[in-house]
C-alpha positions in Angstrom: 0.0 0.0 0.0 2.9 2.7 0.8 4.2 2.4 -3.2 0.7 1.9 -4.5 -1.6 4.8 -3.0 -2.5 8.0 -5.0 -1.5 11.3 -2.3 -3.4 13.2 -4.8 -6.7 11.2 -3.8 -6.9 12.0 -0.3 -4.1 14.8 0.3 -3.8 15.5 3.8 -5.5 17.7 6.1 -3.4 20.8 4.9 -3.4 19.5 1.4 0.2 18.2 1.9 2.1 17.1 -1.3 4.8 14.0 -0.9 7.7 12.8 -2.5 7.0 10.1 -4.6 9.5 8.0 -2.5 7.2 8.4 0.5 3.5 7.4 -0.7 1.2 7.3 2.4 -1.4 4.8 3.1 -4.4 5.9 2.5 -6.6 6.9 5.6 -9.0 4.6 5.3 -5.8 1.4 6.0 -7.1 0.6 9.6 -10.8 0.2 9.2 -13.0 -1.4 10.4 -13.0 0.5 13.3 -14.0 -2.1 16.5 -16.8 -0.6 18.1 -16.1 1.4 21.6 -17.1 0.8 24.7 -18.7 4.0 27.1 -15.7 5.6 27.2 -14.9 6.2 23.7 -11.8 4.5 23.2 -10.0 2.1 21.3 -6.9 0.2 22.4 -4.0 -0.7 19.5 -0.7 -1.8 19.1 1.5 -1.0 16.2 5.5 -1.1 15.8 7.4 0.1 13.0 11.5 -0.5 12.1 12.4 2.7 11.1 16.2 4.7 10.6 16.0 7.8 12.3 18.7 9.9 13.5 19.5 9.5 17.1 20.0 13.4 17.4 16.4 13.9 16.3 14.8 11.7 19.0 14.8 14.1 21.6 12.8 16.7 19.2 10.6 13.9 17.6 9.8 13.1 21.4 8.7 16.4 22.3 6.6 17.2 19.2 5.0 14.0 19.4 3.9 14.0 23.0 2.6 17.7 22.6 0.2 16.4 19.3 -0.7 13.1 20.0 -2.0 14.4 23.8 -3.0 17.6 22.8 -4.7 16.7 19.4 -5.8 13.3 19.5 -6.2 12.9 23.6 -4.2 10.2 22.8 -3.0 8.1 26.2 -0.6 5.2 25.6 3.3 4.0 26.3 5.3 4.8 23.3 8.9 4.2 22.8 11.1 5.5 20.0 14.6 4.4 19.0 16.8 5.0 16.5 15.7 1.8 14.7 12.3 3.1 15.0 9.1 2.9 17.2 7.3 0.5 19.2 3.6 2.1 20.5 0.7 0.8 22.8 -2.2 3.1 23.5 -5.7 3.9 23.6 -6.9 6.7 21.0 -10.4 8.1 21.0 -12.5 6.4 17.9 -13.8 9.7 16.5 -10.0 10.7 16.6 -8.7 7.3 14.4 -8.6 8.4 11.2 -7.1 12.2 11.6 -4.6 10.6 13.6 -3.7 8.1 10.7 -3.4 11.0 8.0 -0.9 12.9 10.8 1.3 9.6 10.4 0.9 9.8 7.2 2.0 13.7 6.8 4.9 12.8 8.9 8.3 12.9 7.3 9.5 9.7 9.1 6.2 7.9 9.5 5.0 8.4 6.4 4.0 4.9 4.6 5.7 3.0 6.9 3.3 2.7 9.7 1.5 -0.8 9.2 -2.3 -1.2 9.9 -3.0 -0.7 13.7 -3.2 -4.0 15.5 -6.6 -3.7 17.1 -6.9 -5.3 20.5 -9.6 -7.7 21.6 -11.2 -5.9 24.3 -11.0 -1.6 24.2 -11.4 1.4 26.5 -9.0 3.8 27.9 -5.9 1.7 29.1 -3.7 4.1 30.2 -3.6 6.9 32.4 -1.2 9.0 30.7 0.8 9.1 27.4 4.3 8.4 27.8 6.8 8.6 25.4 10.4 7.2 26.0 13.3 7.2 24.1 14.6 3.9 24.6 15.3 0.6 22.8 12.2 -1.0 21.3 12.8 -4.3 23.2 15.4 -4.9 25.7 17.1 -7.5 23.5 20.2 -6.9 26.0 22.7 -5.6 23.1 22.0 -3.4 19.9 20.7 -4.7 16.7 21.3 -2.7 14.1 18.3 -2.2 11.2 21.0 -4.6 9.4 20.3 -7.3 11.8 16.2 -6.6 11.9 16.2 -6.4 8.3 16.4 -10.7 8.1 12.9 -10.9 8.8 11.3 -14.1 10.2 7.9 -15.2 7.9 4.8 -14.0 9.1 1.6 -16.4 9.3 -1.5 -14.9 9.7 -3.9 -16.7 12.7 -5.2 -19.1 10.0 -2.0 -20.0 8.7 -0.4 -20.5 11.9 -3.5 -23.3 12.9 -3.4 -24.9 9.6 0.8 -25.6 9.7 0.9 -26.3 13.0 -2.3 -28.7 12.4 -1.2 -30.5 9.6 2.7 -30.7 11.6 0.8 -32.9 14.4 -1.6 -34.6 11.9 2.0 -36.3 10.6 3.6 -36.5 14.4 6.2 -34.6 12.9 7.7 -32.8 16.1 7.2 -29.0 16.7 9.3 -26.7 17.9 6.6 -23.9 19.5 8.3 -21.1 21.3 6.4 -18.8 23.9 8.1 -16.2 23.5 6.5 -14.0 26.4 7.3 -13.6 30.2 6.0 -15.2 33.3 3.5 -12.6 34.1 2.1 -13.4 30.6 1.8 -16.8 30.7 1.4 -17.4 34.4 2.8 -18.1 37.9 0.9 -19.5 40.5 1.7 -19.9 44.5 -0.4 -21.9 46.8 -0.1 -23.6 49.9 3.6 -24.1 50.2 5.3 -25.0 46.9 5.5 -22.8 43.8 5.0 -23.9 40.4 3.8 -22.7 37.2 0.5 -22.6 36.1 -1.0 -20.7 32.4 -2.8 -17.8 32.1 -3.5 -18.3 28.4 -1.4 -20.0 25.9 -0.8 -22.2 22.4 -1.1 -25.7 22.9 2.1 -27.4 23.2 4.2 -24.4 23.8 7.7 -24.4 24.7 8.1 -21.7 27.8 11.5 -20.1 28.6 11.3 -19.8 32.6 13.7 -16.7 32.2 13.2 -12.8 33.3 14.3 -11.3 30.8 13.9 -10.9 26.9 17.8 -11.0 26.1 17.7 -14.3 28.5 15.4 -15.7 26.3 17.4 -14.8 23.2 20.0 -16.9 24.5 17.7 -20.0 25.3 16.2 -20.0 21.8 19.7 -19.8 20.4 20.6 -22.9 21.8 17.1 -24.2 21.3 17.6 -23.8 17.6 20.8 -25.1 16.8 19.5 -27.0 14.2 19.6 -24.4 11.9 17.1 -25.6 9.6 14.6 -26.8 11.8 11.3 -25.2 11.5 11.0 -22.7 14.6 7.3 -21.5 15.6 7.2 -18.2 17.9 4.8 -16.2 19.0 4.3 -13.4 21.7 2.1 -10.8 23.0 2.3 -8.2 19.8 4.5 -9.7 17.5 7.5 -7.6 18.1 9.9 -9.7 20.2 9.4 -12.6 17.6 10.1 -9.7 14.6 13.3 -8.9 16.8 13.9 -12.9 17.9 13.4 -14.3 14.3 15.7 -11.7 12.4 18.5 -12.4 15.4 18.1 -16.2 14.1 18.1 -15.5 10.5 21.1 -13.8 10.8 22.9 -16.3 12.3 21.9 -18.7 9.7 18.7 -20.5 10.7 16.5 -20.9 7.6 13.2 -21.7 8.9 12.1 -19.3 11.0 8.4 -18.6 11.6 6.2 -15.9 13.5 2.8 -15.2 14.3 1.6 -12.0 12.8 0.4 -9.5 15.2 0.9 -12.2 17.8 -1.6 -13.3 20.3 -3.9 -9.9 20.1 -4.7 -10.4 16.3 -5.2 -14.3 16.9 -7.3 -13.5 19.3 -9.2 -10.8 17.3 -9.7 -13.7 15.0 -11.3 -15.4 17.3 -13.5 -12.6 18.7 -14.3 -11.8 15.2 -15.8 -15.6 14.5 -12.7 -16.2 11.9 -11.7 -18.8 13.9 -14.0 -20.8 16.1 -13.8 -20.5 19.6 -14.3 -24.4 20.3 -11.5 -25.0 17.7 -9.4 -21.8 18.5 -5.5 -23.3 20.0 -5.0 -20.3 22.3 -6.7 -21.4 25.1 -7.5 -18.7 27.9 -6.8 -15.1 28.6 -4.0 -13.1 26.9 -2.2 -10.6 29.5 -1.7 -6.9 28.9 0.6 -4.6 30.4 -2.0 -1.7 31.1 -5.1 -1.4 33.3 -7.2 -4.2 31.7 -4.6 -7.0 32.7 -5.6 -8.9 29.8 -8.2 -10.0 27.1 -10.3 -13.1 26.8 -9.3 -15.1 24.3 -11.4 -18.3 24.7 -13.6 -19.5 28.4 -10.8 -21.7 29.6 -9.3 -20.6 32.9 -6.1 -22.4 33.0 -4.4 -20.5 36.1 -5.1 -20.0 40.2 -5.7 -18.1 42.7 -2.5 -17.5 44.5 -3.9 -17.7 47.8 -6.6 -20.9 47.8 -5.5 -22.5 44.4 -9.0 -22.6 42.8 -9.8 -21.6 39.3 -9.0 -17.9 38.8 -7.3 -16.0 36.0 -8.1 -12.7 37.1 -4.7 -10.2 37.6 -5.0 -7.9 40.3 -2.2 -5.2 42.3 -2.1 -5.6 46.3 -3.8 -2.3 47.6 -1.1 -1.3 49.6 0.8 0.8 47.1 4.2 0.7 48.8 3.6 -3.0 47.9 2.0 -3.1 44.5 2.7 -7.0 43.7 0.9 -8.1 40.7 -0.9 -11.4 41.5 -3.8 -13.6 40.1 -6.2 -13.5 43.0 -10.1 -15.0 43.2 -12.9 -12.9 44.6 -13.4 -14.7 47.6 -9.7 -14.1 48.5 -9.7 -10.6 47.5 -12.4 -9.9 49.9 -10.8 -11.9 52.6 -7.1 -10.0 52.4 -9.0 -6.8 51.9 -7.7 -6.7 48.3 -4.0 -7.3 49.4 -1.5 -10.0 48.9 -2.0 -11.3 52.3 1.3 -9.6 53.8 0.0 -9.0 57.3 1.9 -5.6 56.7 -0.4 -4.8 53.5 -3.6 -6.0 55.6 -2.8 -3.5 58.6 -1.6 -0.6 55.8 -4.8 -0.7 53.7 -7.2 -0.4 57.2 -5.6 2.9 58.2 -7.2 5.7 57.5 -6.6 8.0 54.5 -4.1 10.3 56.5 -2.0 8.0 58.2 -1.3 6.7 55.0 -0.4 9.3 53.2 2.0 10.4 56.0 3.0 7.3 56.4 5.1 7.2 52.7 7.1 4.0 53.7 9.6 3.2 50.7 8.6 0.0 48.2 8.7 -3.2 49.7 10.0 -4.9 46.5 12.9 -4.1 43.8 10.8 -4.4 40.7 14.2 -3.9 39.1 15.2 -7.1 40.0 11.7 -8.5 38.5 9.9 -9.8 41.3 8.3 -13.1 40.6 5.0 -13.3 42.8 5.3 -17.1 44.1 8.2 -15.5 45.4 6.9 -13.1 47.3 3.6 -15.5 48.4 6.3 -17.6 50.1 7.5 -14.9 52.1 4.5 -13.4 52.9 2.8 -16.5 53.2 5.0 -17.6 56.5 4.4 -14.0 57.8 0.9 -14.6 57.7 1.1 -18.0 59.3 3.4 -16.6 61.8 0.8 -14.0 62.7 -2.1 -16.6 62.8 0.0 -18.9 65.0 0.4 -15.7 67.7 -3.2 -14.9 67.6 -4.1 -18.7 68.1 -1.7 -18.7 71.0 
């Protein structure tokens, strides 16, 4: 579509004229528009490898958090690098399409902006919009648009079933690589062991029980050392597996293969009725790093509750904000730890009046730096809380 559209069709809003290098899409590239919930928004994903100076980021920052806030009332986390720009946000629907001619009148953006990955379920989730000038993942070193340019193939949801399908119809063997982190496919702690359980995932999946993305670089690496085996991956959004599979290509494997706008479009395909929900290979919820903690996929709760071990997918963030933990946590519990974690500590916080709190300020109780896994934390504050019931038994 960028080396195919017209400008003098639809010029833009100030009846811009482009180079014929630099073709826009035409406006009209991201429709349908889901329909919005009461609040007007709609929540998309979109990611773009793109050369741009690294002394124009600073500048590009600023312009673009002043327009897209002040403009669109756009609220998202955005971050731009100088192999180009990786966005999550929520943008009001009557907003969608001036917003796409913008990109589109942009000297950078311009035709090289895909079609926006629509989520399954909208509304506003984000406060704020935040744009940071940072690497588009934290692949650990730099990848040059050299490296990114040995692009893995991209299957679209139906493609993806039918291969991996007809794979396991011929018990041919399946290399299928999660390529998320354990928030997104799920811990669970209760009673006193730890151990995994899934919050949503492909059937079959390989999972890398790693923290970070460059960790699981390394894992696939040596995963894939057959370099023309055929490598499935798949994430969140698709751009880890873009970054993943081109870091595999270039170091010679042959066969590597993606899912295209990762687990959001498949499960837009699903939501849409492309794909049946009884037949559908994600099973469960796919989890979101904003306020809706995730998007049902398909009915299947696959995960916990942290603190009883029944049947619960649903993410929630102990009340105490000093604490903050993210943890899957069932009603019942909820409303028995007054929406905490259970630390005895977060119990007696939370019950203190408004005031005391807020003079209070005590410093975090957890170095999210040094990703704080919550079974972790559940064992700790899981013998606190039996310490405490043992005193007031006594």
């Amino acid at each position: 579509l960028a080396n195919t559209w017209n400008p003098a069709a639809t010029p833009g809003r100030a009846g811009a004229t482009f180079p014929i290098n630099y073709l826009p899409h035409p406006p009209e590239i991201d429709e349908p528009y889901p329909e919005a919930p009461s609040d007007g928004y709609l929540t998309a994903s979109f990611y773009s490898f793109i050369d741009i100076p690294k002394s124009e980021l600073p500048e590009m920052r600023t312009k673009l958090l002043k327009t897209w806030k002040e403009d669109f009332g756009i609220v998202g986390r955005i971050y731009i690098w100088h192999t180009g720009i990786n966005a999550q946000m929520s943008i009001p629907r009557d907003q969608v399409k001036d917003f796409r001619v913008s990109l589109e009148e942009h000297d950078v953006f311009r035709g090289k902006i895909p079609p926006f990955n629509w989520a399954v379920n909208h509304g506003r989730a984000f406060k704020s919009l935040h744009i940071r000038i940072r690497p588009l993942v934290a692949a650990g070193e730099e990848y040059d648009l050299e490296v990114i340019s040995h692009q893995p193939t991209y299957l679209t949801a139906q493609e993806w079933d039918r291969e991996l399908n007809e794979m396991r119809s011929k018990d041919k063997p399946v290399t299928l690589i999660d390529m998320r982190n354990f928030y997104e496919y799920g811990t669970n702690y209760a009673g006193d062991s730890a151990a995994t359980s899934d919050v949503g995932r492909f059937e079959g999946a390989m999972r890398l029980d790693v923290d970070t993305f460059r960790e699981q670089i390394k894992q696939v690496a040596d995963i894939c050392k057959d370099k023309d085996k055929p490598v499935y991956m798949y994430c969140t959004g698709g751009i880890r597996c873009s970054v993943a599979g081109a870091i595999l290509k270039s170091k010679g494997c042959t066969n590597v293969k993606t899912l295209k706008g990762g687990v959001i479009a498949y499960g837009r395909h699903v939501k849409d009725g492309i794909i049946e929900k009884s037949r559908s290979t994600y099973k469960g919820l796919n989890f979101t790093f904003d306020k809706r903690l995730g998007e049902r996929i398909t009915d299947d709760t696959l995960a916990k509750c942290f603190h009883c071990g029944g049947p619960c997918d649903i993410y929630t963030n102990c009340s105490n904000g000093s604490c903050n933990l993210l943890f899957i946590q069932c009603p019942s519990c909820a409303k028995k730890y007054q929406h905490t974690c259970g630390n005895p500590k977060c119990i007696e916080r939370v019950k203190a009046d408004p005031e005391t709190i807020q003079n209070l300020r005590e410093p975090p109780m957890w170095n999210y730096r040094q990703r704080v896994r919550p079974y972790e934390a559940f064992r700790a504050a899981g013998i606190a809380l039996k310490q405490q019931q043992q005193q007031q038994q006594r």
